[in-house]
N, C-alpha and C positions, 0 to 999 in steps of 0.2 A: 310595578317597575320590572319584577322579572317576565311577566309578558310582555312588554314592551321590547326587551332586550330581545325575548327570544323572535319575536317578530322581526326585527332589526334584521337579526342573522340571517331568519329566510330569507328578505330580499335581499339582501348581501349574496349568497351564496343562491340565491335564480338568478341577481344579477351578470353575477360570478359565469353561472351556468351559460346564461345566453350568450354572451362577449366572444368565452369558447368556441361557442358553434357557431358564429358569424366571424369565427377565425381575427376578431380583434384581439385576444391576448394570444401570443404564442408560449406553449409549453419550455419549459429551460431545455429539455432534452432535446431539443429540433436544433436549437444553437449549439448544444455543447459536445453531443456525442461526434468522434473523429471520423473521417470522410475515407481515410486512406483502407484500403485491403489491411492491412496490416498495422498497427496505431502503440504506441504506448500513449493513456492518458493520465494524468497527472490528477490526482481526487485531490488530496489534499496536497500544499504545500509548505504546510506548517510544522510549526514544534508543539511543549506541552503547555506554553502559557497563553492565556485568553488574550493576543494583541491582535489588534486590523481583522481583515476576515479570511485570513489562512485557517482551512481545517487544519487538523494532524496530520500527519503519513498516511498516504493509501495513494494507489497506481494501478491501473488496468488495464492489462495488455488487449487489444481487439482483434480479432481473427475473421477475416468476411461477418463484419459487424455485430459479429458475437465478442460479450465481454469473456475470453475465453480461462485468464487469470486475474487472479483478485491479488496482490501484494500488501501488504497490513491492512489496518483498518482502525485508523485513530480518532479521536474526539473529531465530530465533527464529520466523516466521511461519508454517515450514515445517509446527509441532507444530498450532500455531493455524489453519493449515488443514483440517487434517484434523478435528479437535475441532466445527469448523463445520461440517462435511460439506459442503466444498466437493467438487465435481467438474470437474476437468479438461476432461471433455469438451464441459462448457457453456459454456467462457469465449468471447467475441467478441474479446477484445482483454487481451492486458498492456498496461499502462504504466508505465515505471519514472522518476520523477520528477529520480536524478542519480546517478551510481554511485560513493557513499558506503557502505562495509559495511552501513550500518544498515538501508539503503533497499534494497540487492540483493542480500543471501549467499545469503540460500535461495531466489533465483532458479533456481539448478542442481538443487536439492535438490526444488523443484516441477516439472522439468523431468524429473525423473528418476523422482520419481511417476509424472507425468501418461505416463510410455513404458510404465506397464502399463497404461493406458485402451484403451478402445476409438476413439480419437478419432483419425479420419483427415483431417478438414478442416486446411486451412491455419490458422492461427494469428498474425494480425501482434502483434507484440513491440515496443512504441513508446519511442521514449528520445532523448535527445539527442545534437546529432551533435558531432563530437569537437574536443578542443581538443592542445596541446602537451603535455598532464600526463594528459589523461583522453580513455580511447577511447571514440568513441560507440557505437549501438548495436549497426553491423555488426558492429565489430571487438571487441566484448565478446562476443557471440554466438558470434565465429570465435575466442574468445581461450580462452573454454570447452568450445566441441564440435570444434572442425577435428581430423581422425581425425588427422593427423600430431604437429601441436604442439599443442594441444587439452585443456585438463587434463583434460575428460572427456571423451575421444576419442570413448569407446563408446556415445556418445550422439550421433554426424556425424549420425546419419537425420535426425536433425532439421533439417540444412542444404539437407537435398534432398527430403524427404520417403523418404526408403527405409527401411529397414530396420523398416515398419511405424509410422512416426513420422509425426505430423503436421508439415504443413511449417515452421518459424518464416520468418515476414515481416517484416523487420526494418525500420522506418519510424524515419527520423529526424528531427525537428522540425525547422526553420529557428532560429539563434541570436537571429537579431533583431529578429523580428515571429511576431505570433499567426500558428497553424497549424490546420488542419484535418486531423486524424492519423488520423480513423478516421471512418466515415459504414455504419452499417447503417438505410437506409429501411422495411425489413417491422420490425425492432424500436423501430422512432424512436431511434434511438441516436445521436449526436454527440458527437466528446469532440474539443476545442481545445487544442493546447497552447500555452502563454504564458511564453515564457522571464522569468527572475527572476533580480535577483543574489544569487549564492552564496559570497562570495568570487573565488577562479581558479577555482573546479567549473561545468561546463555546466549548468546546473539549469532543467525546467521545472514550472511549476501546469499543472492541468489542470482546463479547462470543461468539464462533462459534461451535458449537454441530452437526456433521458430522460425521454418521454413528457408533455411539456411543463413538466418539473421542471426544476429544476439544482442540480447540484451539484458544488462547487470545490474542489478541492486543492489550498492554498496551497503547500503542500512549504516545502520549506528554503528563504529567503527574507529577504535581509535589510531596513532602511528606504528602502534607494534602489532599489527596486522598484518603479519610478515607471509603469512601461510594463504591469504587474499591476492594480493599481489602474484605471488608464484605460481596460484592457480590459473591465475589468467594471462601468465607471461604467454607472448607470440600471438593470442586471441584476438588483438584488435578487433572489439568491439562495436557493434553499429551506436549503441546509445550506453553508454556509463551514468548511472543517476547517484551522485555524490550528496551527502546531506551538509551543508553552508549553514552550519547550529553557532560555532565558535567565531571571533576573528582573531587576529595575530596579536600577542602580549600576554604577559602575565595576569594571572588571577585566573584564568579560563578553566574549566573542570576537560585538559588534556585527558584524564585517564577516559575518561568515557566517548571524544570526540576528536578529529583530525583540525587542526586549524587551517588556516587554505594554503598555507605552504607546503603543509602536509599532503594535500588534497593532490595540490601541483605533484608532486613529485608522484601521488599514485596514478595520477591522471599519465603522466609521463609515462610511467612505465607501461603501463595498460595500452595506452595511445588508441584511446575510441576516437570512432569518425563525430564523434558529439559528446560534451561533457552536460547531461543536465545537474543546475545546481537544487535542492528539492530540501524540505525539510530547514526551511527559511525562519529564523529567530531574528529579530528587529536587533539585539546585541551586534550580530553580524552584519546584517542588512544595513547598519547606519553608517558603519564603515564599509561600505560594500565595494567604493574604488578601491578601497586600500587592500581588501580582500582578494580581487580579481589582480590588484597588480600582483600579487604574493602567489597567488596560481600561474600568472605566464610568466615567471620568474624559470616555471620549469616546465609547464604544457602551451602548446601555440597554438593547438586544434580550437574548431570550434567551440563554444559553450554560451549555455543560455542560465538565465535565472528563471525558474517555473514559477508560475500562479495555478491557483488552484483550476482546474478543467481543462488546460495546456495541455494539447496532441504532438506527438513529435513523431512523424514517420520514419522508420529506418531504410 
């Protein structure tokens, strides 16, 4: 039986083989990766619960069709990377918005990729710095690769850059005012972080100033995210990516997420040339008119709902 099986597989995967090169199946990353000079793409569109086939959070800014920013990197994102043809070795920068499962599982699982690249540059790894309940970015880095206690030990190069690893630079935002977390001048690249509250989670958005554009990642954020807003008063934004987790009414977990009136009124103030909605839970999604009327109650600008591999040019 198990040689049978294992027969099976081979012409399964020569069949596989041949198809390829007579160009009958095409690769997902020929369809999915964005066309424009300039791109945000949407990895994942989902939350933390296994429904339909939204990953988790993840988003990737494209610069002359390099992945040039990585934005979280939640359950799920790991497959949606690859599908995109993203490369490892183009990234300038992770940023991971708060270390929620959703927002960072397949952090390791990119990590773990990216150590068969050929990418020997340094790498800064950006995230928040820690609180009593949640480690920041150092000690989440050291939580997963330290060779000793490390769940994935065999992945230390990355602490030091040895064992053929690029180095990770772990940068951790300030809690309590805007940051400047990353600065590349030959790409005009800027990306700010602006803490938010999340509940007790360290959470922050991110400003990203590319090539005279912007674009913002609200993250998880809930209404008393007063210091978010003010950041970005007068900014008008090329894309706002708002996460659509709650809908409007009681029972909802407020402390940790905007409900869409909420949303409306940040949207308003902000006033991006484009609201993407991202970070889609079926709770919300089922009421999703009712959600959208409760946002042009007080934003009239554009806005879309993402799916997972959605481009949106600025």
């Amino acid at each position: 039986m198990l040689e049978t099986d294992l027969k099976a597989g081979a012409m399964v995967r020569t069949a596989r083989a041949l198809a390829l090169a007579l160009g009958l199946l095409v690769s997902p990353a020929a369809q999915a990766a964005c066309p424009a000079p300039l791109a945000l793409q949407i990895l994942g569109s989902g939350g933390p619960i296994a429904e339909g086939a939204r990953a988790g959070s993840s988003a990737i800014v494209w610069l002359d069709n390099k992945a040039v920013l990585l934005v979280d990197a939640g359950s799920g994102a790991f497959l949606r990377y690859g599908e995109a043809g993203v490369r490892f070795e183009d990234h300038l920068a992770i940023a991971i918005t708060h270390f929620h499962a959703d927002h960072a599982a397949d952090l390791d699982a990119i990590l773990n990729s990216g150590g068969f690249s050929a990418r020997t540059a340094e790498l800064p790894v950006i995230g928040p710095s820690g609180s009593d309940r949640f480690p920041g970015m150092r000690n989440h880095l050291r939580a997963l690769l330290d060779p000793q206690t490390g769940a994935f030990g065999y992945l230390a190069g990355y602490l030091d850059g040895s064992e053929g690893k690029a180095q990770l630079l772990p940068v951790e935002a300030a809690p309590d005012r805007s940051t400047v977390v990353f600065e590349d001048a030959a790409q005009q690249v800027r990306v700010t972080a602006i803490p938010v509250e999340h509940g007790v989670v360290p959470a922050l958005a991110y400003l990203v100033e590319i090539r005279s554009k912007l674009i913002v990642f609200a993250g998880d954020q809930n209404a008393m995210s007063d210091g978010f807003v003010e950041a970005l008063a007068g900014r008008r934004p090329d894309i706002l990516v708002a996460h659509n987790v709650i809908p409007e009414g009681e029972g909802q977990p407020r402390g940790l997420h905007r409900p869409p009136s909420s949303i409306g009124e940040m949207a308003a103030a902000i006033d991006p040339k484009l609201l993407v909605l991202s970070h889609n839970m079926q709770r919300a999604l089922v009421r999703q008119s009712e959600g959208e009327a409760a946002i042009r109650v007080h934003y009239q600008g554009p806005m879309v709902v993402a799916d997972d591999l959605a481009c949106f040019a600025p």
